[in-house]
C-alpha positions in Angstrom: 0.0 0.0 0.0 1.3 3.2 -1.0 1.9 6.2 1.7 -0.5 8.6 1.6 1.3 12.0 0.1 2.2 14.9 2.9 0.0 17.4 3.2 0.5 21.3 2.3 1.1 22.1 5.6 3.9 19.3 6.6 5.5 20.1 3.4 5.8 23.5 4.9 6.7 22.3 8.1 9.2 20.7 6.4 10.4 23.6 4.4 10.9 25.6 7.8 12.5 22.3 9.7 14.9 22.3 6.9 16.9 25.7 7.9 16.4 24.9 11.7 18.7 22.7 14.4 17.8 20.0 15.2 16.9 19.8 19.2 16.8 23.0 19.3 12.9 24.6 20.7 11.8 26.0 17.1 12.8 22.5 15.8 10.9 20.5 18.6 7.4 22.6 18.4 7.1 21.8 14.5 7.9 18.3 14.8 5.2 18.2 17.5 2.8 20.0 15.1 3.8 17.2 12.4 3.2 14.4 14.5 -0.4 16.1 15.8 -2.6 13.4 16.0 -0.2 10.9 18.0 1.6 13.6 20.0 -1.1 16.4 21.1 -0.1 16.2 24.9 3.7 17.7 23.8 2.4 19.8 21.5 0.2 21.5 24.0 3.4 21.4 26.3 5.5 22.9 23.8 2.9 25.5 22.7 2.6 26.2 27.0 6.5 27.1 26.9 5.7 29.2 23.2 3.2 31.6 24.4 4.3 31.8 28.9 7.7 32.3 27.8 7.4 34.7 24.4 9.2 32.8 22.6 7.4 33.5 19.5 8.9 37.1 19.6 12.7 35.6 19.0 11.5 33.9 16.2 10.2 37.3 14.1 5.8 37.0 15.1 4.4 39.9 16.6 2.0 37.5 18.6 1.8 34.1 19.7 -1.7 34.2 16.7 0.3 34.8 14.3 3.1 31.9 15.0 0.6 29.6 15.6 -1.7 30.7 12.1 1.4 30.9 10.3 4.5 28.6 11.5 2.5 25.3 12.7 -1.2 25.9 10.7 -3.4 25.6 13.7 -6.1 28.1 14.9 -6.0 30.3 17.8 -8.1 28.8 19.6 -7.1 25.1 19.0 -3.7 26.0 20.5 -5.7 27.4 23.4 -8.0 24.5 23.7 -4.3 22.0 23.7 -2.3 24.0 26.1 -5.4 24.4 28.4 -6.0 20.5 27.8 -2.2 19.8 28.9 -2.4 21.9 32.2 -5.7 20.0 33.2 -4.0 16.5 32.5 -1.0 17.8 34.3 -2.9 18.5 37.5 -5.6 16.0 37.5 -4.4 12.8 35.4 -0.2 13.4 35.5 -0.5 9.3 35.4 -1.7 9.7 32.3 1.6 11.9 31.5 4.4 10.2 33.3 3.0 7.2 31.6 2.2 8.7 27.9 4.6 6.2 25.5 2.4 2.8 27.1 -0.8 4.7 26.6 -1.6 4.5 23.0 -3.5 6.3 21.7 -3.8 9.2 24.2 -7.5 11.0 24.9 -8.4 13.2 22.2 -7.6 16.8 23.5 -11.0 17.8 22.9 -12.4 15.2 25.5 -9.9 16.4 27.7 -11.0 19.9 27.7 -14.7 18.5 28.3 -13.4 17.1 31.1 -11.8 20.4 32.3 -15.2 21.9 31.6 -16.8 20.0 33.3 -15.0 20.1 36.6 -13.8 23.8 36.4 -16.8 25.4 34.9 -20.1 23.0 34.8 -20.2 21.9 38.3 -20.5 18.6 37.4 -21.2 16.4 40.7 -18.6 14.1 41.6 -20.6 10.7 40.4 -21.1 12.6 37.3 -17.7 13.6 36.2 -16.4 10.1 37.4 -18.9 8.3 34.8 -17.4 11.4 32.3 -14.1 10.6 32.8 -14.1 6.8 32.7 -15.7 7.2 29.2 -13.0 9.4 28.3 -9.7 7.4 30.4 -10.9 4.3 31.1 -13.2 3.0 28.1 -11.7 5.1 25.4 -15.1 6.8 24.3 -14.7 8.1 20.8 -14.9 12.6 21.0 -18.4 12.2 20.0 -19.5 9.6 22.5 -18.4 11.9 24.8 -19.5 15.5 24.1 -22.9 13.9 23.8 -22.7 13.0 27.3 -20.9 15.8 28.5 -24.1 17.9 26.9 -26.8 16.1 28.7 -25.0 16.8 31.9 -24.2 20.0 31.3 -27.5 20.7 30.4 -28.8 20.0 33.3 -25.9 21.5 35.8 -26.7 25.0 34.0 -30.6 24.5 35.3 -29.9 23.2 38.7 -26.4 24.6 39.8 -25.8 28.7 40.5 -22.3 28.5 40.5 -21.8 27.2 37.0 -22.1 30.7 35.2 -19.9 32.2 37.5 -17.3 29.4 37.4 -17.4 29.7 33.0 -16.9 33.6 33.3 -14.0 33.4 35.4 -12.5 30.5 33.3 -13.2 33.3 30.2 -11.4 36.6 31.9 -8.4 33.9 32.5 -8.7 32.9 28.7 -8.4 36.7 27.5 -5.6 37.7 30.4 -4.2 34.7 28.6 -4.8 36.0 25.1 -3.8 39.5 26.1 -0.5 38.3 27.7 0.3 36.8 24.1 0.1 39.9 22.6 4.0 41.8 21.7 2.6 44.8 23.8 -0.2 44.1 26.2 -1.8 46.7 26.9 -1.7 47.2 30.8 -4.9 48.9 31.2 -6.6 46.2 29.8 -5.2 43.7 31.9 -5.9 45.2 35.4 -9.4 45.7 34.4 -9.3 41.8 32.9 -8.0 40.8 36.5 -10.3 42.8 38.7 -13.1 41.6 37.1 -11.7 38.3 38.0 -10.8 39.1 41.3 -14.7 40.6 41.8 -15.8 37.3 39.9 -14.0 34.9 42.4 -15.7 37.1 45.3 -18.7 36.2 44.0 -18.2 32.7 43.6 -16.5 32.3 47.2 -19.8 34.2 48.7 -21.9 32.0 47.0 -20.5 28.7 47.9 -20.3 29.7 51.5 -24.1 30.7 51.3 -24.9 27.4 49.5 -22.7 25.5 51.1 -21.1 23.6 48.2 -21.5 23.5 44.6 -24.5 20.9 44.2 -26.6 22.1 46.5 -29.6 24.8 45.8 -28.6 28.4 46.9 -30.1 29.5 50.2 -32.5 32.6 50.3 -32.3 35.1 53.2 -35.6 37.6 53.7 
């Protein structure tokens, strides 16, 4: 059987990889952004270093868009959606990391980031982000197996739980610091009025949770 031919964006890849050393960080990303489907977990470790670190800047883009749109061909947000994907395995499944080359294939990113959803922003229950993630870790759901599930979940949650609007916009002010931060020159304005309204945000949510007292339980009423 014949290989299938490279695409147009690994042949540019491999036009850039060409005048690069290998090893060195430029080098590393695009072969991550090659080997995409296998490898997303150090691609979205790599692309964490690219934007917290500016490195995008030494190597002639204005902002870490730009590198991403033009050096590796991937959006924006998909870059956002894999380094935010890689931060949530690192702090809730770093099994799953420290034992990445036995574990083939990996969870798709995007059911990762349901998961992250789900237990940063949904206020998903405990039972119900367990059955979520043992579709996703454990049984190897297929993406759309499991943003079906996560959707009748979070369908619910947004009905029953108070918190869960709060939770998204404060996970949406840390996106655009994050985007912001990205930029060649942030503008600091912007920013301290992106982080107080976090700040006030996080208020509310702390106020709320005492008052509840949790996340699953119906917010109390005082006349």
């Amino acid at each position: 059987m014949s290989e299938t031919p490279p695409s147009s964006s690994e042949l540019h890849i491999d036009n850039i990889m060409e005048n690069l050393e290998p090893g060195s960080d430029r080098y590393e990303v695009l072969d991550k952004a090659k080997r995409f489907k296998s490898s997303w977990v150090e691609l979205g470790e790599k692309l964490l270093l690219v934007s917290s670190k500016g490195r995008f800047r030494d190597w002639g883009y204005q902002n870490f868009e730009d590198y991403c749109a033009q050096e590796i061909r991937i959006k924006r947000a998909t870059a956002e959606k894999l380094t935010m994907a890689y931060r949530f395995m690192e702090k809730e499944e770093p099994q799953l990391l420290s034992a990445r080359e036995e574990l083939k294939p990996l969870p798709d990113y995007r059911s990762i980031e349901l998961l992250r959803k789900a237990k940063e922003e949904k206020g998903f229950t405990e039972e119900e982000y367990g059955d979520l993630r043992k579709s996703v870790v454990e049984e190897e759901r297929s993406h759309p197996v499991v943003l079906k599930r996560y959707k009748e979940v979070a369908s619910l949650r947004e009905e029953v739980n108070p918190l869960a609007p709060l939770k998204a916009s404060i996970s949406a002010a840390k996106r655009l610091e994050s985007t912001l931060r990205g930029l060649s020159d942030p503008p600091v304005l912007f920013l301290q009025q992106v982080d107080e309204i976090r700040a006030h945000l996080e208020e509310e949510l702390a106020a709320l949770k005492i008052i509840s007292g949790g996340e699953t339980g119906k917010v109390e009423t005082f006349e």
